[in-house]
N, C-alpha and C positions, 0 to 999 in steps of 0.2 A: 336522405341519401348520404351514404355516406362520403368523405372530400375524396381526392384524386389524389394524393401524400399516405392515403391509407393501407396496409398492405390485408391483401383480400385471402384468405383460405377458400380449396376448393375442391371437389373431389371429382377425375376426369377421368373419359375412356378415349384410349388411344385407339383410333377409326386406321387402320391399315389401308395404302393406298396398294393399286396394284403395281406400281414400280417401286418398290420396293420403303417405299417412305410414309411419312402418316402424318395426321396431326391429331393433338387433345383437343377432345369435344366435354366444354363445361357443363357437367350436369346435376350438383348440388353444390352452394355455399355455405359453408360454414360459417352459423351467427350465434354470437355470445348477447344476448338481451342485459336491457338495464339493471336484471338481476341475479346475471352472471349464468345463468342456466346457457347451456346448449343446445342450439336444434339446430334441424338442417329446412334449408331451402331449395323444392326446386326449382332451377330453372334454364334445362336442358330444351329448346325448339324442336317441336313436331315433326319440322323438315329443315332441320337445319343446314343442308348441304343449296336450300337455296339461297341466292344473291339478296343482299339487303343491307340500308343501309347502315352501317355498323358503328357501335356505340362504345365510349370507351369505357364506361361504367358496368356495359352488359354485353361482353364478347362474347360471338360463339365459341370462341375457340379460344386456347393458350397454345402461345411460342416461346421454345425456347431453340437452338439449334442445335442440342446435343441429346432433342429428345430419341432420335431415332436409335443413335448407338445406346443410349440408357434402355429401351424397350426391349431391345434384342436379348436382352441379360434377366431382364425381369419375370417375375414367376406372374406375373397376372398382368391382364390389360387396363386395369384399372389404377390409379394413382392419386397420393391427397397431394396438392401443390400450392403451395404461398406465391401470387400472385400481384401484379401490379399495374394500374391503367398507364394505355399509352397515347397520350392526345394527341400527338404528331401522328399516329398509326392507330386509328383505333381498331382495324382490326389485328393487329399484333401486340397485346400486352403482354408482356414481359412475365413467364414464372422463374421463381429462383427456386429452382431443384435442391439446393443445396438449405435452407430453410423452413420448406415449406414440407416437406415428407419423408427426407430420406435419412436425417440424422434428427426427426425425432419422432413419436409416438402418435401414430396418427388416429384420427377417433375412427370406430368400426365402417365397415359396410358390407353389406350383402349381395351378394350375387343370387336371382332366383330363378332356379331351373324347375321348371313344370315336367313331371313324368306321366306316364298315361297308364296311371293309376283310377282306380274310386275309391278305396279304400287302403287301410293298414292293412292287412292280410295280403293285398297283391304284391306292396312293395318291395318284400323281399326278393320274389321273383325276379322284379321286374330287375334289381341291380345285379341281380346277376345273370341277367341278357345280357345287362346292358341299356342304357339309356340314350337316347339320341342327343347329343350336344354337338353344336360345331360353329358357338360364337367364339371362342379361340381360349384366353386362360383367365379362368374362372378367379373373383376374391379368395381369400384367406379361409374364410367360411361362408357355403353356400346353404340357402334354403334351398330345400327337397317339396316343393307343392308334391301331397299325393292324393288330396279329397277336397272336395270343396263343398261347401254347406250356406246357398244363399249367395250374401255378399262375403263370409267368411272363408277363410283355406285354412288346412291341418298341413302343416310343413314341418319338414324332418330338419335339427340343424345337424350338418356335417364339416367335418372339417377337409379343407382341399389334399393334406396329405393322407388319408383314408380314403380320398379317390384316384383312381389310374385312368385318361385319357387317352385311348386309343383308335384311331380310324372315325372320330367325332363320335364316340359311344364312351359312357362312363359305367365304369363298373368299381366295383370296391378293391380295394386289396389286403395283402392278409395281416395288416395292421390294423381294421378297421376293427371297433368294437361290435360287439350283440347287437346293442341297442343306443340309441341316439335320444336326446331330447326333443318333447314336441311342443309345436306352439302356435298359436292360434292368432292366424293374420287377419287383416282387415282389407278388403280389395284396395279402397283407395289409397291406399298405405303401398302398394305395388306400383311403379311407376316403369312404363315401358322404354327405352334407347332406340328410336328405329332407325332403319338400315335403311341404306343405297343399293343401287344396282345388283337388288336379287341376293343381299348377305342375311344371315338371319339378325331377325331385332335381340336385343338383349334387354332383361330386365334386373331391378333393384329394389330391396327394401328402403323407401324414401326417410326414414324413422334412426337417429345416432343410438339406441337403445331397443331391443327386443323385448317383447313382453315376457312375465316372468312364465320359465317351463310350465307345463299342462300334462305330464305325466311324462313317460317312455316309450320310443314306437319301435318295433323290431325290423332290423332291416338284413341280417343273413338267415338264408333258406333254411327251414328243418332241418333237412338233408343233411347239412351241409353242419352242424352242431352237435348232433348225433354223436359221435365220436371223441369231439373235443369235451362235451358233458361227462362222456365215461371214464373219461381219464381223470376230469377232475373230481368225478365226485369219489375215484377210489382214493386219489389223492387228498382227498381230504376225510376218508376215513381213516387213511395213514395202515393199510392192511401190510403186513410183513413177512406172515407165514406162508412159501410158494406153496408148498406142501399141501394146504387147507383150501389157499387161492385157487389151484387148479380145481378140485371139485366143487367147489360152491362159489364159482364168481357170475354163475349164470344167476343162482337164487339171490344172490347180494345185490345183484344189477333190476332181478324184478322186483324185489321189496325198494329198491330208488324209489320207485316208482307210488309206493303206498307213502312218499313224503314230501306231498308236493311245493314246501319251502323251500326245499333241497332245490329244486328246477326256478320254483323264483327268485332264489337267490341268485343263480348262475348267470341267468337271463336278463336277470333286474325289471324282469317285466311276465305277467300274469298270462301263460298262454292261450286260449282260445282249446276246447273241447277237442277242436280238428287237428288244431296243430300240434294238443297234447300225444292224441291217438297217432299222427303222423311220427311224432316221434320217438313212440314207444316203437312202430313197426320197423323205425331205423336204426333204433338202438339193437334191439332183438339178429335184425339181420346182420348187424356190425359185428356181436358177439359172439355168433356161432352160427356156422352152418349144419348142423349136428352135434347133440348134445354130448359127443363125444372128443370134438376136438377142443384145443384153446387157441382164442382169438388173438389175435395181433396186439389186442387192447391188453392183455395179459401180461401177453411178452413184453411190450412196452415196461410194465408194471416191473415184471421180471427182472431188467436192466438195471433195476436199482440194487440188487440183491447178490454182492459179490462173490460168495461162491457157489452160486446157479453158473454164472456166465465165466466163472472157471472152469467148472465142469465142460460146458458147454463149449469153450476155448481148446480143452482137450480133444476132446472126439471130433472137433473138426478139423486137430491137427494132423491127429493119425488118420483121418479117411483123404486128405489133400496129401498128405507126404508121397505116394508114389506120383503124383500128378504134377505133384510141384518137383522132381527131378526130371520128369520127361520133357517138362518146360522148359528148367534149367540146360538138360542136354540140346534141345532143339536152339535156346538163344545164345550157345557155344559156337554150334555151328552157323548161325548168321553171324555171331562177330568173327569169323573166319575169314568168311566170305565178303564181309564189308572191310577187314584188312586188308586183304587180297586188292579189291576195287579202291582202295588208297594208295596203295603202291602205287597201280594203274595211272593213278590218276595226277599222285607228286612226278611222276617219270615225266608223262605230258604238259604238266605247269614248265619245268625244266626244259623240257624242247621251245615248250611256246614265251618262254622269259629268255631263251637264247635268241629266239627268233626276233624276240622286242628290242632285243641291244640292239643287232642287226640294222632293223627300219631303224632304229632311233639313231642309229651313227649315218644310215643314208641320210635321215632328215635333216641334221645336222650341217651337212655336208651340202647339201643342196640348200637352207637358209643362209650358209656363208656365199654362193656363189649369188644368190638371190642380192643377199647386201650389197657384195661387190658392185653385180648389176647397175642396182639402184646408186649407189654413191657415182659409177659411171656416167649414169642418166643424168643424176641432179651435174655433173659438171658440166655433162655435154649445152643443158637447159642454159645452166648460166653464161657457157659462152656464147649460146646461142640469143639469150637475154642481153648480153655485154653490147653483141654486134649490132642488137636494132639498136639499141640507144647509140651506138656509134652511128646508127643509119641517119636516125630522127637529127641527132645533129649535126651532120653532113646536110641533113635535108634545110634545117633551119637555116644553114650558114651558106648555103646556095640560093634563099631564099633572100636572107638581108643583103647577098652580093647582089644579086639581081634586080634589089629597088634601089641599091646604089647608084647601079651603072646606070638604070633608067631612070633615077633622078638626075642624074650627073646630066645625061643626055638630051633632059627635059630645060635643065636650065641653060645648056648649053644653046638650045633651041630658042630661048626668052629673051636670052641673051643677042643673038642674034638678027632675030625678027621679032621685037616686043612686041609692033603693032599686029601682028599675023595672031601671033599665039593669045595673044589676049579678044581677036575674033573668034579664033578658035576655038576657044573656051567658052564663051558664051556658047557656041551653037550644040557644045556638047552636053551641056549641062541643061539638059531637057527634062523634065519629070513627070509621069504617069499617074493616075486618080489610080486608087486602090481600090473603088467600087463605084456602082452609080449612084447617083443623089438619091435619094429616098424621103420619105416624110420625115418631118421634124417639128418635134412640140417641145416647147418648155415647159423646164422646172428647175427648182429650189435652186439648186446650188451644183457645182463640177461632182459632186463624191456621189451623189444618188444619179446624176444623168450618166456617169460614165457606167456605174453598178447597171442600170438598167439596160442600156445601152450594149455592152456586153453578154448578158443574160438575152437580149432578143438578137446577136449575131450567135445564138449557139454555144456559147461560152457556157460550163458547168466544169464542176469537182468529180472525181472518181469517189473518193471518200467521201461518207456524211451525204449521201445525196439526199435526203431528207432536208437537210438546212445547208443547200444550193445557194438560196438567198441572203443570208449571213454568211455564208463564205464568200462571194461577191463582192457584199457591199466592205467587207476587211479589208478586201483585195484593193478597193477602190480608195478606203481611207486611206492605207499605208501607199499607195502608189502617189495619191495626192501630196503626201509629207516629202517623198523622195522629190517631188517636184519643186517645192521648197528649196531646197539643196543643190539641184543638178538636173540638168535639162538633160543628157546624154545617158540614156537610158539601150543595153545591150541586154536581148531578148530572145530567146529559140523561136529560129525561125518560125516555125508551125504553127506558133502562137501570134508573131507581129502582126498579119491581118488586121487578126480580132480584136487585139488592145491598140493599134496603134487608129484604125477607124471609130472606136469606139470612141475615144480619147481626140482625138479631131472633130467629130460629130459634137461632144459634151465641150469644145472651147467653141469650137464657130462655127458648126451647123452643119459641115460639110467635110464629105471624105479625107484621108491622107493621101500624102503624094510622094508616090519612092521614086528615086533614080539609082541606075548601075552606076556607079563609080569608076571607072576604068582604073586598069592595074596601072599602069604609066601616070596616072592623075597627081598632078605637084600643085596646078593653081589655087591654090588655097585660099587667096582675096578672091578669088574669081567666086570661089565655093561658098564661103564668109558673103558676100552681096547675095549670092543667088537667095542662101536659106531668108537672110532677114526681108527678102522683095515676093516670098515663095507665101503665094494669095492663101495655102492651109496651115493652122499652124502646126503641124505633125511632118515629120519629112523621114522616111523610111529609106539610108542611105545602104543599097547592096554591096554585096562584094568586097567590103573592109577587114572583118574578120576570118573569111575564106580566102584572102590572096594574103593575109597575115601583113596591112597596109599600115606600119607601123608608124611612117611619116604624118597621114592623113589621119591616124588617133592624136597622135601628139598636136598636130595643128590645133583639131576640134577642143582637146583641154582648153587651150590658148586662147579659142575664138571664143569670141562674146557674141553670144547665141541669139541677147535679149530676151524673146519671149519663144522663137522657133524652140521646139522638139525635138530630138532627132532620134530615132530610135537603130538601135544596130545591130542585125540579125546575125544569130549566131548558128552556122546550118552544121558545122560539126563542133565539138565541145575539143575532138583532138586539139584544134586549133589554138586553146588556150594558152597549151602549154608554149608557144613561140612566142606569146607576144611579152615585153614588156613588162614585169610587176605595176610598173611608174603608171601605165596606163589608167589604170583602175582607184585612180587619185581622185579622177573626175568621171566616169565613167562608173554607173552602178548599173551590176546585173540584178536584173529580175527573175525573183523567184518565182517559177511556174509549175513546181510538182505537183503531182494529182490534176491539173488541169488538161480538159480535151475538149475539142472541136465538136458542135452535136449538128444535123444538117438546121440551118436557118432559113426562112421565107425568103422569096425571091424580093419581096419590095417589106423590108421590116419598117417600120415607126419607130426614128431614132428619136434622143434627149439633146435638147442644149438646156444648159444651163443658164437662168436668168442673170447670179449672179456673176461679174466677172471676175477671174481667175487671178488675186495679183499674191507677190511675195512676200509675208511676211519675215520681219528680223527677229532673230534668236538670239536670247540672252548669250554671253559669251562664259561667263561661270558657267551657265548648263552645260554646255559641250564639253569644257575641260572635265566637268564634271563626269559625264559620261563618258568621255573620252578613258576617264579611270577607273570606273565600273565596268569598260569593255578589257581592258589591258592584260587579267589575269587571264581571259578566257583566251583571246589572242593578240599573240607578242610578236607587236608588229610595229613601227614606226609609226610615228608621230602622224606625218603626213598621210599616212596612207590610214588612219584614224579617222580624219576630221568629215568626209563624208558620210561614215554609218553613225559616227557620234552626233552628229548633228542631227539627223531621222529620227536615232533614238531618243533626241531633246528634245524636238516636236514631239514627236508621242509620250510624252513626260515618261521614260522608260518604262513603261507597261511590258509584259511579256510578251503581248503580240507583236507589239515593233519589235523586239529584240530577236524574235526567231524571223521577222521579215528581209531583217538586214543581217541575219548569219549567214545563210549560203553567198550572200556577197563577200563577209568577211572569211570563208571557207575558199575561194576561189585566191583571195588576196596572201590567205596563206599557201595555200600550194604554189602560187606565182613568184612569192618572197622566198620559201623553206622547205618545198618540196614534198611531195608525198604523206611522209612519215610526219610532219607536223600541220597536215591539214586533217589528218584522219585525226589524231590526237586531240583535236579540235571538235572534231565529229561524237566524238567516246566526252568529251565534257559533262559533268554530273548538270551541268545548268542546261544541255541541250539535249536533254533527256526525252524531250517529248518529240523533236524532229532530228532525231538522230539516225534513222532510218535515210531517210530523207537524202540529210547531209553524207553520208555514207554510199548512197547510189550515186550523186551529183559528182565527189571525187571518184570515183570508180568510173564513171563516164568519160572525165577528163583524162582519167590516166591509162584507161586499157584504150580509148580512142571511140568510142559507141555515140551512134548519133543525138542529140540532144532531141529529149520528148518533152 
């Protein structure tokens, strides 16, 4: 066998699919033997278009992917190609077209078409019916089967441009010669291509060399020779006298006839008694209808003979001359009348190109008032653009008067009556199960019980639903890392449910617990005792981001959480743009795109986790370090850095983490720089693969759309 480093020759048919494309079906290799001879092998499958499994040493098929545009240009379906095994791919090995057939000399092959023939004598007939072909374009030279004897066939070789291919019938054309070489095939020397879904099979001479010719076999009709013989056999007795020609070219034509070298020479092949006498009866009727007139074969003759055809020049001049003025006068009078209809017709171009300045000054006229319009429009927009953003912040700045005054009011109140308000508070600060208990089993570790945990509340991807499960358990590693970092986790609402019981369940067995936050709410040690005495460890704090409670973020950075949660529903995205940059120092949003809610069992089988959940320390070089691998993407302070740099040093900067904690560094920047350099952010060559993404997240924030 030969090695897999080797390049293979091979000679293929291009199988046409019915959408428009194909592929090479291998059906002989070319082998050079240990003493240098060539043959061929074949080793084209019976049913090749069945499933199997595929070898890289013995493809059915060759790939290249420019074979289809190469096909479409090529005079035959057949091709020799230098080839190569593909182990990675065995059924795709590699031809190099540019090697293997097209820039050099490739060795022969035959195309063999069977006609419905028995013998030499019919064949001429038969090509010029017409033969039935309609496996599509035929080799270079085909063999013509037209007798068979036994295991042997008599086959005609022909050349492909001496046949014409029309309506799947082959017939000759008028370049084709007399007679053709015959030769004598061997059956098993014949090797069949079959076909699929009802196409016809095609056959080939399996042999790089034909056996040598076996004589000459005639393949145009008597008939059809008749004529061409008379011309040349005058032409080659070189007769010149018209004068002599006219009365004795009938006796000259039947003494041909007592010379039968003369007919073998022309023919190059010995005709047959019948075929002789057929052709004496067509020669005869070619030459004359009556022993009185001359034949066209004559005339022909005549042509060469210049002052016959002066002669003849004259008297056809003077018998046309009245004929050829009545013409001349009649095509006067049409170019009369088709000047006439030009006049007509330049007047009306001239109406209808006055009529075009016309529209064309209206159009004109009307695109400037159109401009005008629009440039009107675009001003009206903008100050109609100018006045919401004067709206938004009028609205902001009635917003932070108003936790002013009801801060002010609050401490006033503390101040006042400490012991009341500090009862007070406790009885406010009440908190709700987010679901009922449920089963609960352990396992491994927090990253698989949360993943699982998740996935049986209904938790899935839009994208990729096929690997639901690996998008999960991602979701789970990188939320694990953020935990690391920062307890204070802000989430779309729609989603806190699901991650925030999930994530209670996988620490301590049992639901989350949310409280509304009242807008007027300042007790902040009050809030600070509840979370660290609060029996779940997940605390899902409402109404901070929707009353835009800019005090009670800032607390929460400050507060020492210990091992409490707290997670902080974000029910519109508007809202972002009021709060604080500074916020999001300690506070990281989670990213939740492509995520949706699918319905879950009424009593699911949650995870905890066996092992428990504690903090590991991060190197301080790795953050800085990351810290300056994030910088060029976004240029943002220092401080407002050290959260997503740290994530990203847990996840030893892997790409996953870094698109985990982008849309938090995308929020940081629109909070810091506005718009225009969070989208900038978004278009990054490095956030190329969730830049969509990033791209709906601040468009969320800034036209005001609910968070999905």
């Amino acid at each position: 066998m030969a090695s897999f480093d080797e390049r293979r020759r091979s000679w293929g048919l291009f199988i046409w699919n019915s959408n428009g494309d194909g592929q090479f079906l291998r059906i002989i290799d070319h082998v050079t033997d240990s003493s240098g001879n060539d043959r061929y092998e074949w080793v084209a499958h019976d049913r090749w278009w069945e499933r199997s499994t595929p070898r890289a040493d013995d493809p059915k098929t060759l790939y290249n992917p420019t074979f289809r545009r190469m096909m479409n240009d090529s005079l035959s379906d057949f091709r020799f190609l230098q080839w190569t095994p593909n182990l990675e791919r065995p059924d795709r090995p590699w031809a190099d077209i540019t090697q293997g057939g097209i820039h050099t000399t490739p060795p022969p092959l035959y195309e063999i078409i069977l006609s419905p023939t028995n013998n030499a004598q019919e064949l001429p007939d038969a090509l010029a019916r017409g033969i039935h072909y309609s496996g599509g374009r035929p080799t270079e030279k085909v063999l013509l089967l037209f007798a068979r004897h036994g295991s042997r066939w008599e086959a005609a070789v022909l050349n492909r441009e001496n046949l014409t291919l029309r309506n799947h019938r082959l017939t000759l054309n008028s370049t084709a010669p007399n007679s053709v070489p015959r030769v004598i095939l061997r059956n098993v020397n014949i090797q069949t291509i079959y076909s699929r879904s009802g196409r016809e099979d095609r056959s080939v001479y399996d042999q790089p060399t034909l056996p040598d010719p076996d004589g000459t076999v005639l393949i145009k009709p008597i008939y059809e020779l008749a004529q061409l013989y008379v011309n040349w056999y005058i032409r080659k007795e070189q007769i010149r006298n018209s004068d002599e020609l006219m009365h004795n070219a009938g006796l000259l034509l039947e003494q041909a006839f007592s010379k039968p070298e003369n007919l073998n020479e022309y023919l190059d092949v010995t005709p047959s008694s019948r075929d002789l006498y057929r052709l004496q009866t067509a020669i005869k009727a070619t030459i004359r209808s009556n022993t009185d007139d001359i034949s066209t074969i004559i005339y022909d003759l005549l042509k060469q003979d210049e002052d016959v055809m002066t002669a003849f020049r004259q008297q056809a001049t003077a018998a046309l001359e009245d004929e050829f003025n009545a013409h001349k006068h009649k095509l006067r009078m049409q170019l009369d009348d088709l000047r006439e209809q030009r006049d007509r017709q330049t007047k009306t171009v001239q109406q209808l190109t006055q009529q075009a300045q016309d529209l064309d000054e209206q159009l004109q006229q009307k695109q400037r008032a159109i401009r005008d319009a629009q440039a009107e429009l675009e001003l009206q927009e903008e100050t109609q653009n100018q006045s919401l953003r004067d709206f938004e912040e009028n609205v902001a700045l009635k917003l932070g008067l108003r936790q002013i005054v009801e801060h002010n009011d609050a401490m006033l109140q503390q101040m006042g009556a400490p012991h009341a308000a500090s009862s007070d508070a406790g009885e406010r600060l009440r908190s709700a199960s987010m679901m009922k208990q449920t089963p609960v089993r352990p396992i491994d570790d927090l990253q698989h019980a949360l993943a699982a945990n998740m996935q049986a509340l209904g938790c899935a991807f839009t994208a990729q639903n096929a690997h639901n499960s690996e998008r999960l358990a991602d979701f789970a590693t990188q939320l694990c890392r953020t935990l690391q970092t920062t307890r204070l986790l802000a989430i779309d609402a729609v989603h806190v449910p699901t991650v925030a019981n999930a994530l209670a369940f996988a620490l301590g067995g049992g639901p989350a617990q949310h409280m509304g936050v009242p807008v007027d709410f300042s007790d902040f040690a009050a809030l600070e005792a509840f979370l660290k005495r609060d029996t779940s460890p997940v605390t899902v704090l409402d109404n901070v981001f929707d009353t835009v409670n800019e005090s009670l973020l800032f607390a929460l950075n400050r507060c020492d959480l210990g091992d409490a949660i707290v997670v902080l529903p974000i029910g519109s995205l508007a809202n972002l743009r009021l709060v604080a940059p500074e916020v999001w120092q300690r506070v990281f949003y989670v990213p939740t795109a492509g995520m949706i809610e699918l319905p879950a069992p009424h009593m699911p089988t949650l995870y905890r986790s066996r092992a428990l959940f504690t903090r590991d320390d991060v190197n301080t070089d790795s953050v800085v370090a990351q810290m300056s691998a994030l910088r060029p993407t976004a240029a943002l302070t220092s401080t407002a850095m050290v959260t997503p740099a740290m994530i990203v040093a847990f996840g030893h900067g892997t790409s996953a983490v870094r698109e985990w904690v982008m849309p938090h560094l995308c929020v940081e920047m629109y909070a810091y720089n506005g718009f225009d350099a969070a989208y900038e952010l978004c278009k990054h060559p490095s956030n190329k693969a969730i830049a969509n993404n990033l791209v709906a997240l601040i468009n969320r924030i800034d036209h005001g759309s609910a968070a999905c």
